[in-house]
N, C-alpha and C positions, 0 to 999 in steps of 0.2 A: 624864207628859210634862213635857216643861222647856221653861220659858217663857223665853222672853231676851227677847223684845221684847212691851210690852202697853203701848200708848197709845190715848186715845181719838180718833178722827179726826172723827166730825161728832156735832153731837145736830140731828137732822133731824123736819121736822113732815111733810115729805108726801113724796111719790113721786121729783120732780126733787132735793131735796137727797140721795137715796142715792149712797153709794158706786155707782161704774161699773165696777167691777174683776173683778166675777165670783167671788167667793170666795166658800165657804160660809160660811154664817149659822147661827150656833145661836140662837135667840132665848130672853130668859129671861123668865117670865112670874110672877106671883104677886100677893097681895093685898101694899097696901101696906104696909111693915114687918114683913115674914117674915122679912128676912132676904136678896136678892137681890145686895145690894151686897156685906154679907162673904160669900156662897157664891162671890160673883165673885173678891174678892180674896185669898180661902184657896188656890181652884184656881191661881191666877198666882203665889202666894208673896207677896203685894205688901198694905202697910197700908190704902195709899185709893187705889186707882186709880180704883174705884169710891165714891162719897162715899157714906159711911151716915149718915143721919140721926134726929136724933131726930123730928124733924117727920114724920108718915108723909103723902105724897102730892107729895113732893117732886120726882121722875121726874115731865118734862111734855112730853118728848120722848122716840125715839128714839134710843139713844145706841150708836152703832157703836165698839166695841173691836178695833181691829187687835190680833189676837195673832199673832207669829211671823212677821209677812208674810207667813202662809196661811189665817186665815178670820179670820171678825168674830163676836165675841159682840154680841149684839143687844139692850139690856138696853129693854124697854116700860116702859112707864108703868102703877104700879100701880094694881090696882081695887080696889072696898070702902073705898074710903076716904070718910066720909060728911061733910067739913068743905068739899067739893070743889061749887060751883055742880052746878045738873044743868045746866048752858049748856056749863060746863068737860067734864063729864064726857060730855054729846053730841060733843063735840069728839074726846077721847081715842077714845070708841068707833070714829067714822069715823077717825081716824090708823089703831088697830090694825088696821080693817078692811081697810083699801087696804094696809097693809105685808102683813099675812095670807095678805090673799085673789091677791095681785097679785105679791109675790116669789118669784122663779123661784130666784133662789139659796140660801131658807131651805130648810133641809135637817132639821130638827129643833127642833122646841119644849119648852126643860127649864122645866118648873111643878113652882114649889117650892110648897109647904105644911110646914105649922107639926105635926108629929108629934104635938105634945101635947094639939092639939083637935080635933075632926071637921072636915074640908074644908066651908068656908063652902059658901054656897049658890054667891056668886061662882066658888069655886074648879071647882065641878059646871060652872059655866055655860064657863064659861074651855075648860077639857077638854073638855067639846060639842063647844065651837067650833070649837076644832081639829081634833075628829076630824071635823068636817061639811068643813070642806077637807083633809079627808086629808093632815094634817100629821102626819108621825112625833112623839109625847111619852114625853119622861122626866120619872118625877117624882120629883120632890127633898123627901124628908120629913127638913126641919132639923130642927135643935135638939134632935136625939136623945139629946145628953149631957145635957139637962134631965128624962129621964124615965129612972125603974128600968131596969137593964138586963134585968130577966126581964118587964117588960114589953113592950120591942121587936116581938117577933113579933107580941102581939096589938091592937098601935098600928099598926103598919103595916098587919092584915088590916082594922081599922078605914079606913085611907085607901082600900086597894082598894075594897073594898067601899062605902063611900059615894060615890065616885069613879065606879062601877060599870065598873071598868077592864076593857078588852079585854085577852083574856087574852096577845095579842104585848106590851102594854105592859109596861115594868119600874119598878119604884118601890125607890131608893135609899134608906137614912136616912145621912144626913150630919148633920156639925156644923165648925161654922165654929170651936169654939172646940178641938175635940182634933186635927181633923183627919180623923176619922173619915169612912168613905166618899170619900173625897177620888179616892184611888187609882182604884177602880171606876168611880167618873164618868169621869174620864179613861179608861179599858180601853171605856165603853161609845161617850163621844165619839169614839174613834178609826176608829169605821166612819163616820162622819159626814162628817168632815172630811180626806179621802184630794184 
C-alpha cells in the first residue's frame, strides 16, 4: 500500500477526546520496547512519525495516526514495563479498557512480540483480552532479522504456541530493519480497512 498522507491527529486519554470520524482503527498493542513505533514507521516509509525511544514506557496516551485520510492506526500505551507507579499503570489499564471494550470503529488489534523470546506473561494476558472482546488479532513477531533464518519456523510455532492461538489467527515475522514481512502486513490489513 502507499501511504502519501500519515500524521498524528490527537494522543487522547479517554473516550470524549476520540476522533469522531468513523474510520477504521487498527490498534497496535505490545510490551514496551518491542518495537511498535518502527513497525509503525517501516509500514508508512517514514523515519519518526512514530517517536522510538530508548526509555521504554514512554506511550502514555492513545495516539491516533491518520493514514491516507482512510483509517487511523491506534498506537496504546505499552505494558510490562516495571519502572511505571502501579497508580500509573491502574490508570493505563482503565484507558485500554474503555478504548477496547467501547470502540465501535476498532476493527483489528496488531500485537507485536519479540521473535527472539517466548511471549511474556503480559503478552498471553494482552491476547486474552482481546479475544474476551472479540477483537480480530494479528500478531507481529519483530525482529526476525535478529534470529537464524533456519530457525524461523520453529520461533514462530514457539509464539503460537505459547500464545495458545486460535487457529483463524495469523502470526507475521517482520523486521523493521530489512523490511521483511512488511508487504504481507499490508495484503493482511487490507480486509480491515475497506
Amino acid at each position: 500500500m502507499k501511504v502519501n498522507k500519515a500524521e498524528i491527529v490527537i494522543s487522547a486519554v479517554s473516550e470524549k477526546q476520540y476522533p469522531q470520524d468513523q474510520w477504521a482503527e487498527i490498534a497496535l498493542a505490545g510490551r514496551s520496547n518491542v518495537g511498535k513505533s518502527s513497525f509503525i514507521n517501516k509500514l508508512i516509509n517514514r523515519k519518526n512519525l512514530a517517536r522510538t525511544s530508548s526509555k521504554p514506557g514512554k506511550t502514555q496516551t492513545l495516539n491516533f495516526y491518520n493514514i491516507n485520510d482512510a483509517f487511523y492506526f491506534v498506537d496504546v500505551p505499552g505494558y510490562g514495563y516495571a519502572k511505571v507507579s502501579k497508580k500509573e499503570r491502574e490508570k493505563w489499564g482503565r484507558m485500554m479498557e474503555e478504548y477496547f471494550s467501547l470502540r465501535e470503529t476498532l476493527r483489528l488489534t496488531v500485537l507485536i512480540v519479540d521473535i527472539r523470546h517466548h511471549p511474556t506473561e503480559d503478552d498471553i494476558m494482552m491476547y486474552d483480552f482481546l479475544k474476551h472482546y472479540d477483537i480480530p488479532v494479528l500478531v507481529i513477531a519483530t525482529k526476525v532479522d535478529k534470529i537464524p533464518k533456519n530457525k524461523k519456523v520453529a520461533h514462530i510455532k514457539r509464539v503460537i504456541e505459547t500464545l495458545e492461538m486460535e487457529t483463524e489467527d495469523t502470526v507475521i515475522p517482520f523486521s523493521a530493519e530489512t523490511g521483511e514481512g512488511k508487504e504481507d502486513v499490508w495484503n493482511y490489513l487490507k480486509q480491515y480497512i475497506k
